[in-house]
Structure formats: structure tokens, C-alpha cells
C-alpha positions as CSV (number, residue, x, y, z in Angstrom):
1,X,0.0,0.0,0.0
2,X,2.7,2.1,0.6
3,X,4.6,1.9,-2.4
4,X,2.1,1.5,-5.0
5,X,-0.4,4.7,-2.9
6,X,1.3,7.1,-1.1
7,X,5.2,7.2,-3.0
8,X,4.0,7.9,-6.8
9,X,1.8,10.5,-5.1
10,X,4.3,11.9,-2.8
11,X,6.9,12.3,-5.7
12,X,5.0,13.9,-7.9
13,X,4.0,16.6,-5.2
14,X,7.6,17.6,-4.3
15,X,9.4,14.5,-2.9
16,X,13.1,14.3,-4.6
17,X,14.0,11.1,-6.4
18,X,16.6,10.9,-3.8
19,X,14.4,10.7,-1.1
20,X,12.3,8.1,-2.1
21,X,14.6,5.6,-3.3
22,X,15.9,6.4,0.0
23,X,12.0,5.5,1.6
24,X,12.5,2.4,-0.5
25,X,15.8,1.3,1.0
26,X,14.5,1.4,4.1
27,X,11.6,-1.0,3.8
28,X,14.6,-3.8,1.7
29,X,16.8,-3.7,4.0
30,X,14.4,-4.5,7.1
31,X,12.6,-6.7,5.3
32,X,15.0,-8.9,3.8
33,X,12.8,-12.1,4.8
34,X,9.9,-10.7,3.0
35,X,10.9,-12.0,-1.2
36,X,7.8,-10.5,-2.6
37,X,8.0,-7.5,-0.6
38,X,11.9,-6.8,-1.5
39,X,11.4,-8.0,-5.1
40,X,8.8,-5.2,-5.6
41,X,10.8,-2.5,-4.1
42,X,13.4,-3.2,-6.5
43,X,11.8,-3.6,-9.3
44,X,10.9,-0.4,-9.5
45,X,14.1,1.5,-9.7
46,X,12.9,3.8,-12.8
47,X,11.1,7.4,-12.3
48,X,8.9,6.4,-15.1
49,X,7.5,3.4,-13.2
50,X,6.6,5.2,-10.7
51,X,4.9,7.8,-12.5
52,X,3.2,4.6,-14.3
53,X,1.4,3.7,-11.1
54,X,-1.9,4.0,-9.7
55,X,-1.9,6.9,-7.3
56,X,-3.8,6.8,-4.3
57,X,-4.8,10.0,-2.2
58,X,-4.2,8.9,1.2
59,X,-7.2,9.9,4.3
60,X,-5.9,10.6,8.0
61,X,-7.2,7.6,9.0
62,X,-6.2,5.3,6.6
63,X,-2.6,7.2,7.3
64,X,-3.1,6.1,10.9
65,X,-4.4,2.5,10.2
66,X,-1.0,2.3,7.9
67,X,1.3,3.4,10.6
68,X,0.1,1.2,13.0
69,X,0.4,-1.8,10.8
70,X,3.6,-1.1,9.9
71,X,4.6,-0.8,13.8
72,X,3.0,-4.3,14.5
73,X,4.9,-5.5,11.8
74,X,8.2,-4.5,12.5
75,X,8.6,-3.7,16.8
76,X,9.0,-7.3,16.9
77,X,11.6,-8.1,15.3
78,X,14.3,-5.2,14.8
79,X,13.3,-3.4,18.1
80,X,13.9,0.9,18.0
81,X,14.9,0.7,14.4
82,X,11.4,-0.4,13.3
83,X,10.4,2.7,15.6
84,X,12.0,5.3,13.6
85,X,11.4,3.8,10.0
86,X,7.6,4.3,11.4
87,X,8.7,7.8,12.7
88,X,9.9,8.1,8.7
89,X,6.5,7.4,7.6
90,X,4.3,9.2,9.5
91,X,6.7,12.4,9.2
92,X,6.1,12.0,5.4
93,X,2.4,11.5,6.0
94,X,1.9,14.9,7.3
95,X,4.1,16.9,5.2
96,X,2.1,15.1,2.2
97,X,-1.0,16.5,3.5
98,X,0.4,19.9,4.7
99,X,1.3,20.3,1.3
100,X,-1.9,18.8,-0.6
101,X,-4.2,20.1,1.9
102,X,-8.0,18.1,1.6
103,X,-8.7,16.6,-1.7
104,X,-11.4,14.4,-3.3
105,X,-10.9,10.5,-2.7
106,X,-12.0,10.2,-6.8
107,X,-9.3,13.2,-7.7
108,X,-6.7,11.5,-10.0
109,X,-2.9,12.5,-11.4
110,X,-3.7,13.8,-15.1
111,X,-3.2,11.0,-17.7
112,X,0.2,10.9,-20.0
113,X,-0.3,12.7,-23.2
114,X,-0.9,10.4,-25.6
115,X,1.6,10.1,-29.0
116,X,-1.5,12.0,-31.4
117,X,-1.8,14.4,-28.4
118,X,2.1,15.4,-29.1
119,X,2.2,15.3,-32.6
120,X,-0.9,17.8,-32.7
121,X,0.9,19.7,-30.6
122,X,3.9,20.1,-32.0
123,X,4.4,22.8,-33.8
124,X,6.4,23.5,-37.2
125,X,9.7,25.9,-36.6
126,X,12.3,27.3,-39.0
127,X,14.2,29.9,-37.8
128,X,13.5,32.2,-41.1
129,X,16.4,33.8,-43.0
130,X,16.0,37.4,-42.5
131,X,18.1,38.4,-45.8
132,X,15.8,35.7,-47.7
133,X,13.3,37.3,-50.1
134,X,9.7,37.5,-48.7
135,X,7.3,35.9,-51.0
136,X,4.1,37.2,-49.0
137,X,1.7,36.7,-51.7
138,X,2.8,33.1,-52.6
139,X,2.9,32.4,-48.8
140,X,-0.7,33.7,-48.7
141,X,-2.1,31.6,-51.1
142,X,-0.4,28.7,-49.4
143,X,-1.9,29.4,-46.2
144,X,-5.4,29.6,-48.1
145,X,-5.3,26.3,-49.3
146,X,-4.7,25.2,-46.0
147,X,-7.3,26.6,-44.4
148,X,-9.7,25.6,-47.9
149,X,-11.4,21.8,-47.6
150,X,-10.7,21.4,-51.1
151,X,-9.8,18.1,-51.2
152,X,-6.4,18.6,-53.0
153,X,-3.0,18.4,-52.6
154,X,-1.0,21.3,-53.3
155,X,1.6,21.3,-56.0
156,X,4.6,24.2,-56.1
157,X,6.2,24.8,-59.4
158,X,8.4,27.5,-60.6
159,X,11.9,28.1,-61.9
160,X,15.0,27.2,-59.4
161,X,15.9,30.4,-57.3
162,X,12.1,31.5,-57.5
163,X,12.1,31.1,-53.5
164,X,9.3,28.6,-53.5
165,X,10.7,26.7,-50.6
166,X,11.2,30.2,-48.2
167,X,7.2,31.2,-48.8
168,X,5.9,27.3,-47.9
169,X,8.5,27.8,-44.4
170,X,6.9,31.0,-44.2
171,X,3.2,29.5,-44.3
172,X,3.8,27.0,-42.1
173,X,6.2,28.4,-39.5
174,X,4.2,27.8,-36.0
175,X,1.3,25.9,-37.9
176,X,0.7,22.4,-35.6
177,X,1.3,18.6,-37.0
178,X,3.8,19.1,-39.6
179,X,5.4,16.3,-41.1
180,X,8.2,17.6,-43.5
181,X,10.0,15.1,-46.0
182,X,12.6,15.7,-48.9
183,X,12.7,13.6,-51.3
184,X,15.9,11.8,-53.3
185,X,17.3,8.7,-55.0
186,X,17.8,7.1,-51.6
187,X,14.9,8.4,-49.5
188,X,11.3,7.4,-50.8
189,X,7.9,6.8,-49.8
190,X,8.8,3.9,-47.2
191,X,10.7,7.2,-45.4
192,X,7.4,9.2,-45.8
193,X,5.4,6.8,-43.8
194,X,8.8,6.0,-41.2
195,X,8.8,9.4,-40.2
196,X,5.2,9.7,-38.9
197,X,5.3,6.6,-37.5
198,X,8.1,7.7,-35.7
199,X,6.2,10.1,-33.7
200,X,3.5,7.6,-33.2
201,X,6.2,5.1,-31.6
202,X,4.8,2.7,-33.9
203,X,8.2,0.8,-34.2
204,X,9.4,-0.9,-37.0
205,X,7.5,-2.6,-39.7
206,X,6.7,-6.3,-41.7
207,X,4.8,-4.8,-45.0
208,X,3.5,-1.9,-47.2
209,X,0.3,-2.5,-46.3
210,X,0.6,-3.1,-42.2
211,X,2.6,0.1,-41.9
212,X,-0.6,2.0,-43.9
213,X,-3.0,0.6,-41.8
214,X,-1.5,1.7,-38.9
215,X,-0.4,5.6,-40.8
216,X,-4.7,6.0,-41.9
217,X,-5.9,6.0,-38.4
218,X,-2.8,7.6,-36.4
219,X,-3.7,10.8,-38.9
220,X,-7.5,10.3,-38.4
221,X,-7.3,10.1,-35.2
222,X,-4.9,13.1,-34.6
223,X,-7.2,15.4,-36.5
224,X,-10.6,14.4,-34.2
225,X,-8.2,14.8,-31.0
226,X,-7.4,18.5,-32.2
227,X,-10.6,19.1,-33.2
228,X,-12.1,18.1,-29.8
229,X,-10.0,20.2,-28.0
230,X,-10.4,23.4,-30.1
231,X,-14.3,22.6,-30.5
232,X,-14.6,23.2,-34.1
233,X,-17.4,21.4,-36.3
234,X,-17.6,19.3,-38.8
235,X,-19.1,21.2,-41.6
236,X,-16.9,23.9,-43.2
237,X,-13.1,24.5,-41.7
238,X,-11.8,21.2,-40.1
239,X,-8.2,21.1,-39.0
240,X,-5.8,18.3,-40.4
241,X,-2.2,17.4,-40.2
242,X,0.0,18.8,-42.9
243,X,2.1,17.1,-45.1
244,X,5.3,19.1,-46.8
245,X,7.2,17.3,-49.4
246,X,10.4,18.3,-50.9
247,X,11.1,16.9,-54.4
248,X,14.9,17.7,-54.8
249,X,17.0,18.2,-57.9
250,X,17.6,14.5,-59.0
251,X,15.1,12.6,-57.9
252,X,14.3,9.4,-59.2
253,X,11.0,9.5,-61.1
254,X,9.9,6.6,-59.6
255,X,10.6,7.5,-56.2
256,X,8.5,11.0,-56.2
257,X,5.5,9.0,-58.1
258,X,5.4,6.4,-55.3
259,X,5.3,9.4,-53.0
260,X,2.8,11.4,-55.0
261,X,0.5,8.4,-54.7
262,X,0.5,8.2,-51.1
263,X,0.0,11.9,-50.5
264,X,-2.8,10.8,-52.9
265,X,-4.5,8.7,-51.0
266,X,-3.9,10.3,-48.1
267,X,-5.3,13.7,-49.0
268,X,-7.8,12.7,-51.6
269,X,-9.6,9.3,-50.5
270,X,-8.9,9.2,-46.7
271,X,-9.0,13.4,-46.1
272,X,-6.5,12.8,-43.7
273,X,-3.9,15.4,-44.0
274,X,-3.3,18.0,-46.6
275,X,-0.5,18.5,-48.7
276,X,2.2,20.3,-50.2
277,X,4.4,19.1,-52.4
278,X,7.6,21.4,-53.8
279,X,9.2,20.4,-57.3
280,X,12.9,21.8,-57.4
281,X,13.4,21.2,-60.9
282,X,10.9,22.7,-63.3
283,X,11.4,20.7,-66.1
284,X,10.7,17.2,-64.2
285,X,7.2,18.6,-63.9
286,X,5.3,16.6,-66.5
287,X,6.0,13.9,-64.9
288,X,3.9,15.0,-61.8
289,X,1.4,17.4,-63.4
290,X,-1.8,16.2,-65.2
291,X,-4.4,15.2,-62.1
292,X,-6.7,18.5,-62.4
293,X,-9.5,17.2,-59.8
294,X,-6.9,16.4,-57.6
295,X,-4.2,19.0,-57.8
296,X,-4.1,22.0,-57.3
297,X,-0.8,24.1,-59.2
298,X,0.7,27.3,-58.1
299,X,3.7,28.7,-59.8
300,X,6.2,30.8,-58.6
301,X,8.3,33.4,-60.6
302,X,9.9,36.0,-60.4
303,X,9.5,39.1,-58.4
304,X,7.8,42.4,-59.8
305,X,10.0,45.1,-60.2
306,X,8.0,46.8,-57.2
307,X,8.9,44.0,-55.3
308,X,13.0,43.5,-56.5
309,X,13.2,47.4,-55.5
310,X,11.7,46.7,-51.9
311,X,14.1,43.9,-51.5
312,X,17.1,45.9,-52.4
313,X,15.8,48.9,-49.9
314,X,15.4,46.5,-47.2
315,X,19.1,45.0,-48.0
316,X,20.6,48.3,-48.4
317,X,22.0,47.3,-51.4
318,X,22.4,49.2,-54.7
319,X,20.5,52.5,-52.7
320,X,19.9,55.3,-55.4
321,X,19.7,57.8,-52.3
322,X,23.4,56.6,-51.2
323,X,24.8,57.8,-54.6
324,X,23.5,58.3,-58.1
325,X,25.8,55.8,-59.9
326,X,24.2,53.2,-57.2
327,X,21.0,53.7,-58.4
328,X,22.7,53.5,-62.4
329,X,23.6,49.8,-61.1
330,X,20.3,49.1,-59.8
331,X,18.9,49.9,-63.0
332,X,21.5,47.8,-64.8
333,X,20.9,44.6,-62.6
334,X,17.1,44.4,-63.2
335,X,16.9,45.1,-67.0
336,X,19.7,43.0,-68.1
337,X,19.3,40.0,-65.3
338,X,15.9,40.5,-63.7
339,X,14.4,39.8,-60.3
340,X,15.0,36.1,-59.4
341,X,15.2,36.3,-55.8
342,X,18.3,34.2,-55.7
343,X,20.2,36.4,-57.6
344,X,19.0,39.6,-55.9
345,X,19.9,37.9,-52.5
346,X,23.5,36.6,-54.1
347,X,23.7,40.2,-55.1
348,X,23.0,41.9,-51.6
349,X,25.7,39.7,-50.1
350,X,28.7,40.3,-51.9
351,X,27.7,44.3,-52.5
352,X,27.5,44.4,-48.3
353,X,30.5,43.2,-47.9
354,X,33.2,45.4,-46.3
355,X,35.5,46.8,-48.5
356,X,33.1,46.1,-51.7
357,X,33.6,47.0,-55.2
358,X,29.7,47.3,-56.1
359,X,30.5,48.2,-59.6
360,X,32.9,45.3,-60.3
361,X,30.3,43.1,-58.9
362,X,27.4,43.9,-60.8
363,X,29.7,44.3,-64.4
364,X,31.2,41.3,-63.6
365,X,27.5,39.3,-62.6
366,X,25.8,41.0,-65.6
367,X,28.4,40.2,-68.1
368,X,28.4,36.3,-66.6
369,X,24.3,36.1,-67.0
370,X,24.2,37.7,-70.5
371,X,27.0,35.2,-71.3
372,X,24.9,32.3,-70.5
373,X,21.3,33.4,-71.7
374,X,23.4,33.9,-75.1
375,X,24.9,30.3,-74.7
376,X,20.9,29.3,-74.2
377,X,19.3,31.4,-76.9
378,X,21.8,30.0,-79.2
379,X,21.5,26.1,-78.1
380,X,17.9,26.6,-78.5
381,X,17.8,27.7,-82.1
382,X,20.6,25.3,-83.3
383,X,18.1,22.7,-82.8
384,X,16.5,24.1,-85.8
385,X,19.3,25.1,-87.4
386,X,21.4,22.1,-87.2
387,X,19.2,19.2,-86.6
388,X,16.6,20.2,-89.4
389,X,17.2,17.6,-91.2
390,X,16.7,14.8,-89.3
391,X,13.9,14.4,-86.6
392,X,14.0,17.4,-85.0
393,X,11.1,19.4,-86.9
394,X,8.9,16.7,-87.7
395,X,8.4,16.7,-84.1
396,X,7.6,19.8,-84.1
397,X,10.4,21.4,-82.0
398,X,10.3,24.8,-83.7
399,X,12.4,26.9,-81.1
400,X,13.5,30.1,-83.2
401,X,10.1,30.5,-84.3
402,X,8.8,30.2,-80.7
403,X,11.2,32.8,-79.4
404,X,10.2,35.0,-82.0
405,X,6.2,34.7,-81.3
406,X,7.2,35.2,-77.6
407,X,9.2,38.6,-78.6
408,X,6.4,39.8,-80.3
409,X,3.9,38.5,-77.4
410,X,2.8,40.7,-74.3
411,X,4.6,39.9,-71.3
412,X,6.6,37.6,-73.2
413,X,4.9,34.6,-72.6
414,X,2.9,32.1,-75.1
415,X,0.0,29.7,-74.5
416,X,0.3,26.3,-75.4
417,X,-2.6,26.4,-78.0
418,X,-0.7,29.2,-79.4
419,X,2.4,27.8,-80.7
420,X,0.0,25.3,-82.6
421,X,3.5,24.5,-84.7
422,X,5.2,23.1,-81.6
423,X,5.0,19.4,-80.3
424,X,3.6,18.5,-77.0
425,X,5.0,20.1,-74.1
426,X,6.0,16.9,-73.2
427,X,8.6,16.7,-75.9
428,X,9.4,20.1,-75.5
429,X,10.6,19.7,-72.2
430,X,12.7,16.7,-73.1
431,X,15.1,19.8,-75.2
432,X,14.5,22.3,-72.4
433,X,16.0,19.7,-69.6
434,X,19.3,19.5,-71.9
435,X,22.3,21.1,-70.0
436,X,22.3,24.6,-71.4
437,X,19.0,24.8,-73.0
438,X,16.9,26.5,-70.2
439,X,16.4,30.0,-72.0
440,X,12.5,29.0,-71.9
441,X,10.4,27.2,-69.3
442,X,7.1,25.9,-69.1
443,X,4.6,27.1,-66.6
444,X,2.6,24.5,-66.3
445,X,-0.3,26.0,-64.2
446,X,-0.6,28.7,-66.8
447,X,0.3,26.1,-69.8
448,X,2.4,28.6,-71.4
449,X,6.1,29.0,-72.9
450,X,8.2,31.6,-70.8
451,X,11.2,33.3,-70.4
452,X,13.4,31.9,-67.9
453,X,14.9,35.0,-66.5
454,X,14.9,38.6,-68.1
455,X,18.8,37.9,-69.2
456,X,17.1,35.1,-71.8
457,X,14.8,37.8,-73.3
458,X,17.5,40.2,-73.5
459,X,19.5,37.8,-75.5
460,X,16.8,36.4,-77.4
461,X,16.1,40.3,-78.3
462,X,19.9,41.0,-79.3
463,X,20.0,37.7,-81.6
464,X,16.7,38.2,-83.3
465,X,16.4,41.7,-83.3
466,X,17.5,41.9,-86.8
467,X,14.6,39.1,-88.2
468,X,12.0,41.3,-86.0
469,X,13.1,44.7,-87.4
470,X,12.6,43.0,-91.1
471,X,9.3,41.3,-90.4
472,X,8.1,44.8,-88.7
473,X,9.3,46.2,-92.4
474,X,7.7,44.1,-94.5
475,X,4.3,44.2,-92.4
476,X,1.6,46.6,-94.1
477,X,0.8,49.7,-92.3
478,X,-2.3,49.7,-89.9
479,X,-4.2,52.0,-92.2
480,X,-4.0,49.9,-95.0
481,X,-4.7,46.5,-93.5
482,X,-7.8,48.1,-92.0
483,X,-8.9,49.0,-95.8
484,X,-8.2,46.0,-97.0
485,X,-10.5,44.2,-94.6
486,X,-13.1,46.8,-95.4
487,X,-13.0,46.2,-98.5
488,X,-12.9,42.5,-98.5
């Protein structure tokens, strides 16, 4: 009675660990003849067994029937000793109740917190990077979708650099039940269930289909326990866990399908969590994209020019208001680069640097870029050029001729259905994912042919200008192809 009543009580209202494996040396070592006695004070050794037992809130006069059991029991046989291991008890006795005071006999020790009860508690942190670009409006429409019962999973695409992963850290900085995976050749979809299991203390697993039997209703069953304890309803917003998956540069195909198809079922025929799921590389997208009920695509580009100036203001980089040939610089970085966050952040750090040269940097970063969106421009249109004889245009792969509608287009950018003469964007991509071929991407949520960064247009402009300026001479004026039309 005393061990498995009044100790777990007493030490978790302010007894030391010391002191009670103390209390329980006392009782072995005077009685040694007792076996079941002894082997029960030593087999619990561990603070967590004792937390682990029953509690029992002692009464005064079930204290005083103790005592004087325990005297009976030992006066006989170890004389004054017994006397003051008695004298032990009842002292703890009263300064338990001095510092409980009068409680209920049905008042229990709160129960342990279960492993759902943790992971809904748990909430996502990333320290954020405070010289990283702030995508607030993609970090908006992230948290929407969260909050939305859409049944979809989320799907981030965008061009490397864009800073698609900073605004989904953003979103869900401080949001509860998080489970945050990156994907690679050698870390799948078995690591995608592990890692939530993990916090379920599930253990280890014998199949595929055991370990998503027990996944389904951890996630379930998280979701109703959060829900309980915020009070929300059923109809309209309900809380679920949140699934963020990063598909790295190199993936195996294979590997992010297998994951897509779990954050499939998970999201669209259990509604168990919702998802967001980050493609690094824009040009592996086709082989994600094409579920419309079941996705939902957001692309991510580059900044405004509102936006890149903000960022630079906030840097103290490139400050017109510092001096006037700053401000030339500025003006030099975003009409012959552009605003890709990366390179406005790689930018800020070397210009900040002590002892900085800012206009050796930005010569020297403008001359590399234009030298590479040539290298581009030109790989693109030797495709036709060069391999126009075999293969190349029966497919369709038309590239000078695209860059030359996209000149001429607003915004720069082309719709699929547009550039009628090209093949499928499936093939497309196929030449776009060749090293040094990335002057265009393909936005898939838009289903259009764009620019990669401002530096490709530039060159596009400086290599084609000449076949533009022609075209725009051999074109009719307005007046007259309005008469003709008339008159037809």
C-alpha cells in the first residue's frame, strides 16, 4: 500500500527522487525475509515506473491505520529501528497532506499525453532567413489552401531560385502537426510513412500495407483529437495534419511518383492530412502534373520590379539615395538579369560586404548572365538550325520561331494552344532539360512557354532583333490592313 499509494503520489507533489529511493531502501533492508516485498521494491528502480502507477490520495485515518500496521509488523523483530522507519512514515504523511491540503478520494494524477496528443501539438519551426526574399503573396495563397477543404494536394512549381521553398517555411512556421520530407534517390515513400510513424512510436514494420494501416488512423485520429479540444465542427473548416514534401533536384522519377500516390491517397480518399508538395526542378514537372481534380498548381516566378526594389531597400544594397551611380547599377541589374530572388539575394551579399567594389560586382555578374542566356538562346535555335534535317522538326520542335512569337507577345509569354506549330510540351521539355538549354520554361499552371529569366529575353532580343526589325518592315501599315479588310 505504501509503495504503490502514497510514494507515486508523494513524488509527484515535491518529494526528490533521492528521497524516495531512500524511503524504499528502508523497507529492503528490514525486510529482507519478505521476497515478494523486497522484489517489488526493486523492481521499481525507474522514475517512469513510478509515474506509471496507480496513485492513491491517502485519508488521515487510513494514514493512521497504515502506521500502526507497519509498527505491529516491525517492533517485533528489529526493536527501536522499526520505531523510527515508522517515525519516517508518518513524518512523510503529514508533510504530504500539509502540502496537498483536503482533496477528493475520486481526484486522479492527469493521464500521460498520448503520442496523437504530441504530434498535434507540436508545432512546425524554421528559424527564417531574414536576408531571404519574402514571397508574402505566394505564402498567402499557401496558407489559403490550408485553411480551404478542397480536397487537394498542393503542387509548387516554378523556376530554381524562385524562392518557392522560403514562402511554404513561411506559411507554415508555428502551424501544428507538420510532417516535412525531402525527397531523393535514396529516401522514398517507405521514409514518408517512417517518419510519422516515428512520432506515433509505432516501431518498426513487416509490410507496405501493415505500416498504412496503422499511418490511416494515427492521422485520423490526430485530427478528431485536435478538433475536440479546439471545439470546431464538422461542416466547413476542419483542422488536419499537414504534409510538406520536398522533391529535390535528381530525384528518381519513380521515387517521387510512389510518394505522390501516397500523398494521394492520403489527402484525396482518406482526407487525412493536406499537402504540399515542392518540385525543385521545373522541367521534371510533367511527370507530376496532369491530375486537375486532384491537384491544385501554383507557380512561382519572379518578383515584380516593385517587389525587387523593396528587397534591395530593405538589403541596403544598390540605394539610389546613397549615390547616383548606385542607383545606375540598380537599374543595370534588373533590366539585363531581372528579379529572381536568388540572384538579388547573391547580389546583396557580396555588395554588403566590407570593402566592396559594387560596380565590379554587378559588371562582372551582368556580363556572366548575359554570357549564358546567349549560350541558351543560341542552343535553343541550333536545334532548328542544325538538326533540321533529321527528326528534329517533324516533331515539331520549332524553337527560333517560338522565341520570335514570344518577342512579339505581351509579357513575353505564349500559350500552349498558341504555338500550334510546336509538339507537346511533353517533348518540349525533353530539349528544355538538356544542359544549357533552359532560355524557356514551361509554366505548367498557366500552360504557357516563358522566359526563364529577363537575361534570356534580353539575349533572345539581341539575336533576333535583326529578323524582327525585317518582319516589322515588311508588315503593311495599320491604315492599309484596315482598308483591306473593309474592302474584302
Amino acid at each position: 500500500a505504501v509503495l504503490h499509494g502514497f510514494l507515486p503520489t508523494a513524488m509527484q507533489d515535491g518529494m526528490s527522487w533521492r528521497n524516495g529511493q531512500v524511503f524504499l531502501s528502508i523497507f529492503a533492508t528490514f525486510r529482507k525475509r519478505d521476497g515478494a516485498f523486497r522484489n517489488r521494491c526493486v523492481g521499481v528502480q525507474r522514475r517512469e515506473q513510478i509515474h506509471m502507477k496507480a496513485p492513491m490520495i491517502l485519508s488521515p485515518e487510513y494514514a493512521l491505520n497504515l502506521a500502526q500496521k507497519a509498527f505491529g509488523m516491525l517492533v517485533g523483530s528489529i526493536g527501536m529501528t522499526s520505531m523510527a522507519a515508522v517515525a519516517a512514515v508518518l513524518a512523510s504523511s503529514f508533510k504530504f497532506f500539509n502540502i496537498r491540503g483536503h482533496q477528493d478520494d475520486d481526484k486522479t494524477v492527469p493521464p500521460m499525453i498520448s503520442a496523437q496528443q504530441k504530434f498535434t501539438q507540436s508545432r512546425y519551426q524554421k528559424y527564417p532567413n531574414g536576408n531571404a526574399v519574402n514571397r508574402s503573396d505566394v505564402s498567402e495563397q499557401i496558407s489559403s489552401y490550408l485553411e480551404a477543404n478542397t480536397g487537394q494536394y498542393l503542387l509548387i512549381l516554378g523556376p530554381r531560385g524562385a524562392g518557392k521553398t522560403h514562402a511554404v517555411t513561411a506559411a507554415l512556421n508555428n502551424r501544428q502537426g507538420v510532417v516535412q520530407l525531402t525527397l531523393a534517390d535514396s529516401v522514398g515513400v517507405n521514409s514518408l510513412y517512417s517518419k510519422v510513424l516515428q512520432m506515433a512510436n509505432f516501431g518498426t514494420f513487416s509490410s507496405m500495407t501493415e505500416l498504412e494501416e496503422k499511418l490511416m488512423p494515427f492521422m485520423q485520429g490526430a485530427a478528431k483529437l485536435y478538433r475536440a479540444a479546439q471545439h470546431e465542427v464538422e461542416e466547413g473548416f476542419c483542422w488536419l495534419p499537414t504534409l510538406y514534401v520536398d522533391v529535390a533536384d535528381g530525384t528518381a522519377p519513380w521515387v517521387a511518383q510512389s510518394a505522390l500516390k501516397v500523398v494521394k491517397r492520403l489527402v484525396v480518399d482518406e482526407r487525412a492530412v493536406r499537402a504540399v508538395v515542392v518540385l525543385s526542378d521545373p522541367h521534371s514537372v510533367m511527370t507530376y502534373v496532369g491530375d486537375e481534380d486532384r491537384q491544385q498548381l501554383l507557380w512561382v516566378g519572379d518578383l515584380k520590379e516593385v517587389e525587387a526594389r523593396e528587397y534591395l531597400d530593405n538589403r541596403g544594397c544598390l540605394c539610389p539615395a546613397d549615390a547616383p551611380e548606385l542607383g545606375a547599377l540598380r537599374h543595370a541589374v534588373l533590366k539585363e538579369v531581372g528579379t529572381r530572388p536568388s540572384t538579388l539575394a547573391r547580389i546583396c551579399d557580396l555588395v554588403v560586404q566590407p570593402h566592396a567594389n559594387a560596380t565590379d560586382i554587378v559588371h562582372t555578374l551582368v556580363e556572366q548572365r548575359q554570357r549564358n542566356a546567349n549560350l541558351a538562346v543560341d542552343a535553343l535555335i541550333a536545334v532548328d538550325e542544325l538538326e533540321c534535317r533529321s527528326s528534329e522538326r517533324i516533331r515539331g520542335l520549332c524553337f527560333r520561331r517560338l522565341l520570335l512569337q514570344m518577342l512579339k507577345a505581351p509579357g513575353q509569354s505564349i500559350r500552349c494552344e498558341d504555338a500550334h506549330y510546336m509538339a507537346p510540351p511533353a517533348n518540349v521539355i525533353d530539349v528544355l532539360s538538356r544542359r544549357g538549354h533552359d532560355a524557356i520554361v514551361y509554366n505548367a499552371a498557366a500552360r504557357a512557354y516563358e522566359f526563364n529569366t529577363r537575361a534570356h529575353w534580353r539575349a533572345a532580343e539581341r539575336m533576333l532583333g535583326a529578323t524582327l526589325e525585317a518582319e516589322a518592315a515588311d508588315r503593311p501599315p495599320l491604315e492599309e490592313m484596315l482598308a483591306q479588310a473593309a474592302a474584302q
